[in-house]
C-alpha positions as CSV (number, residue, x, y, z in Angstrom):
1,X,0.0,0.0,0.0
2,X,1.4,3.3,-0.9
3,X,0.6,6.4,1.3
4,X,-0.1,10.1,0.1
5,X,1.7,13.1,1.4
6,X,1.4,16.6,0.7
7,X,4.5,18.4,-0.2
8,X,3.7,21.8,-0.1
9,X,0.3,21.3,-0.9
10,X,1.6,18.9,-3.9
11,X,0.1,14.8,-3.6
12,X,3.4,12.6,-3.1
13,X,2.9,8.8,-3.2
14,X,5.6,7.1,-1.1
15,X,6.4,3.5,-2.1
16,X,5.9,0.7,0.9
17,X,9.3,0.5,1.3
18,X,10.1,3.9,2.2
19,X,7.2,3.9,4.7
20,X,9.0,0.8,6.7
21,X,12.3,2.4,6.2
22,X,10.8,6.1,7.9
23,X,9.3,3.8,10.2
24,X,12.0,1.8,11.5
25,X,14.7,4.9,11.7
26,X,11.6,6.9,13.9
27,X,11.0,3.5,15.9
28,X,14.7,3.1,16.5
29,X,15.9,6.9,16.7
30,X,18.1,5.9,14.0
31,X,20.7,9.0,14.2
32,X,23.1,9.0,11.0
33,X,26.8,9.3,11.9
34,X,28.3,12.1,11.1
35,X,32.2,11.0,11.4
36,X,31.2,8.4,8.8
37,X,29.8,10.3,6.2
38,X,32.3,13.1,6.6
39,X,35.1,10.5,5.9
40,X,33.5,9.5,3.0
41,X,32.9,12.9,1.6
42,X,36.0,13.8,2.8
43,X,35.4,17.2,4.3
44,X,34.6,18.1,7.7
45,X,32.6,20.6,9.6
46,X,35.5,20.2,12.7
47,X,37.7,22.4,13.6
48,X,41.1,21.9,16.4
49,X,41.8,24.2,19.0
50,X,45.8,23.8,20.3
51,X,45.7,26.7,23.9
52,X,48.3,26.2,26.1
53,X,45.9,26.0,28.9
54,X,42.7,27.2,30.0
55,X,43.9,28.6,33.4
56,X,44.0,32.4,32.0
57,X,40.5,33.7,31.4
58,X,41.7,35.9,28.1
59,X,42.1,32.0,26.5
60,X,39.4,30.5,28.1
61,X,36.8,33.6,26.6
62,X,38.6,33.4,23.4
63,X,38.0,29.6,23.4
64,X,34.3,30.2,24.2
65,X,33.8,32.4,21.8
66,X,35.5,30.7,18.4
67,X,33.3,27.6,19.9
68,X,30.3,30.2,19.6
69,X,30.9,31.6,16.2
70,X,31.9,28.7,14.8
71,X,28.8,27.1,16.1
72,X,26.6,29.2,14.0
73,X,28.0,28.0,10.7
74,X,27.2,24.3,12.5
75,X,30.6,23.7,12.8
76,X,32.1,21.7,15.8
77,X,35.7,22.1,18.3
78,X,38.1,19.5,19.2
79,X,39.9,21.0,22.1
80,X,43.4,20.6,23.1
81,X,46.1,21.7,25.4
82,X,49.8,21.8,25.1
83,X,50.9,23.6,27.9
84,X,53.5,25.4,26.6
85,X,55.3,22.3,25.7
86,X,56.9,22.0,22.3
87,X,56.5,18.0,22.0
88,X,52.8,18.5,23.6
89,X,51.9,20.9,21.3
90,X,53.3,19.1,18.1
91,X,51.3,15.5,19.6
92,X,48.2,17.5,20.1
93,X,48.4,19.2,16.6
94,X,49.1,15.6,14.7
95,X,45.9,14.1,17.0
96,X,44.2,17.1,15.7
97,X,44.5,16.5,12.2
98,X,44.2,13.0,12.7
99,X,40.6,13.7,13.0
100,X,40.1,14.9,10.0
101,X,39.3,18.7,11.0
102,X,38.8,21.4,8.6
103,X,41.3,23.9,9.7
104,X,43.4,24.4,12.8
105,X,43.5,27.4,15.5
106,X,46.8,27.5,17.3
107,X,47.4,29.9,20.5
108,X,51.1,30.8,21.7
109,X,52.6,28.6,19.0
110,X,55.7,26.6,20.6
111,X,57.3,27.7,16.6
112,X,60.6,29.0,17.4
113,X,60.5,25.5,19.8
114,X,59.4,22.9,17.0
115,X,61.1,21.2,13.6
116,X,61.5,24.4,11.5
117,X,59.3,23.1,8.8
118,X,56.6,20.9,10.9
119,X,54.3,24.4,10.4
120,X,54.7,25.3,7.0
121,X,53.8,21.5,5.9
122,X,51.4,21.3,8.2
123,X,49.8,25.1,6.3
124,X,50.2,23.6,3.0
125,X,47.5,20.6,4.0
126,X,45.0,22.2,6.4
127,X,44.1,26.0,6.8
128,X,46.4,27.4,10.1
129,X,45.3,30.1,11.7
130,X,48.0,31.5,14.7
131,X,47.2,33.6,17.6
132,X,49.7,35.2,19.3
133,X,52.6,34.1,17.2
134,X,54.6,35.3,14.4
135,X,56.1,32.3,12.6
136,X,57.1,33.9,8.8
137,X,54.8,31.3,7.3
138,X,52.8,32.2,3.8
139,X,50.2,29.9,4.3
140,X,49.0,30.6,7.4
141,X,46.8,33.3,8.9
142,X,47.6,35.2,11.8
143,X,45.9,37.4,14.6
144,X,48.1,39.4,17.5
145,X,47.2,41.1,20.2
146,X,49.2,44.1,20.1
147,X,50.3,46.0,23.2
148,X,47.5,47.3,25.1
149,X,45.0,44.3,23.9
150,X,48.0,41.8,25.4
151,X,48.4,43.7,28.9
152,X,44.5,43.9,29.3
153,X,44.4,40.0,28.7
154,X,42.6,39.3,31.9
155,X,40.0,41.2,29.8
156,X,36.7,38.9,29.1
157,X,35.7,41.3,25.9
158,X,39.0,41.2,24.4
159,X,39.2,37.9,24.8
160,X,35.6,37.3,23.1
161,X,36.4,40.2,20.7
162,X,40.2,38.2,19.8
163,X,37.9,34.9,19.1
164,X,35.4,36.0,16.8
165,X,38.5,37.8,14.8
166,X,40.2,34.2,14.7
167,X,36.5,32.5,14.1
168,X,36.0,34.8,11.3
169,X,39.8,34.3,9.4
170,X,39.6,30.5,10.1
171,X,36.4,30.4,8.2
172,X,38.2,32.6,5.6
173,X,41.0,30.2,5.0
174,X,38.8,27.4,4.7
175,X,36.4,28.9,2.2
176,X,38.3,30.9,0.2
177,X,41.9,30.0,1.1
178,X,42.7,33.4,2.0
179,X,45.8,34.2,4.6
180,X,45.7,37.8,6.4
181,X,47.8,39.3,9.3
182,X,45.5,40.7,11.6
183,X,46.8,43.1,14.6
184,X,44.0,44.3,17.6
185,X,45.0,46.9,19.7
């Protein structure tokens, strides 16, 4: 038996089969996974966050905020900390991409610390965007906070204010493949 539907306000006959199919994914809140199909498609709507920490309140309202903007163009964060270590930061960064993630955010980069070219390669496959560091790579975007916008970095608007600026280039880079060197004072 084939049921009727009105899709906007036109008849639709949908066969038996796809009334058992609807029926069983309602029946057994069927939800599709996302990892898989992603994988398959080969894109991903996940992006990596590399802080040191999330002790200082500047990082941890910058954090909340990319997680926020991003959110809106229904992408998800993948969260990690390297704690200012060099070999932390390059294991959390290789975990990162591991995943599959769309683009990488990286705060206080360990650069002058790491393999001289583990950045650049790493720019050349993903989009990078840095915050806080000034590694000469083409590639990659950056955003610093200059001066005054450092010193006031117990400051909950600049660091909201510093994460919708490094939302808004990630999403850049990944769209467009655009790179820019953004300063905030």
């Amino acid at each position: 038996m084939n049921e009727i539907f009105k899709v906007n306000d036109i008849p639709v006959r949908l066969s038996d089969a796809f009334v058992a199919v609807s029926a069983a994914i309602e029946k057994l809140h069927y939800v599709p996974n996302v990892q898989a199909r992603e994988l398959n498609r080969r894109s991903s709507h996940i992006i990596g966050v590399a802080v040191p920490g999330l002790g200082d309140i500047f990082l941890a309202e910058m954090v909340d905020s990319i997680e926020a903007a991003m959110g809106k163009e229904r992408y998800a964060m993948l969260l990690g900390c390297t704690r200012n270590d060099p070999g932390q930061e390059q294991e959390c960064l290789r975990l990162l991409c591991a995943r599959n993630v769309a683009g990488l955010i990286v705060a206080s980069p360990q650069t002058g610390r790491l393999p001289k070219d583990f950045y650049r390669e790493m720019a050349e496959r993903i989009p990078l965007v840095f915050v806080n560091g000034q590694p000469d790579i083409e590639a990659a975007s950056y955003v610093n906070a200059a001066g005054d916008a450092l010193q006031a970095a117990a400051s909950r608007k600049k660091g909201s204010l510093l994460g919708q600026k490094v939302a808004e280039l990630l999403l850049d880079k990944i769209r467009y493949g655009t790179s820019k060197r953004v300063i905030l004072d």
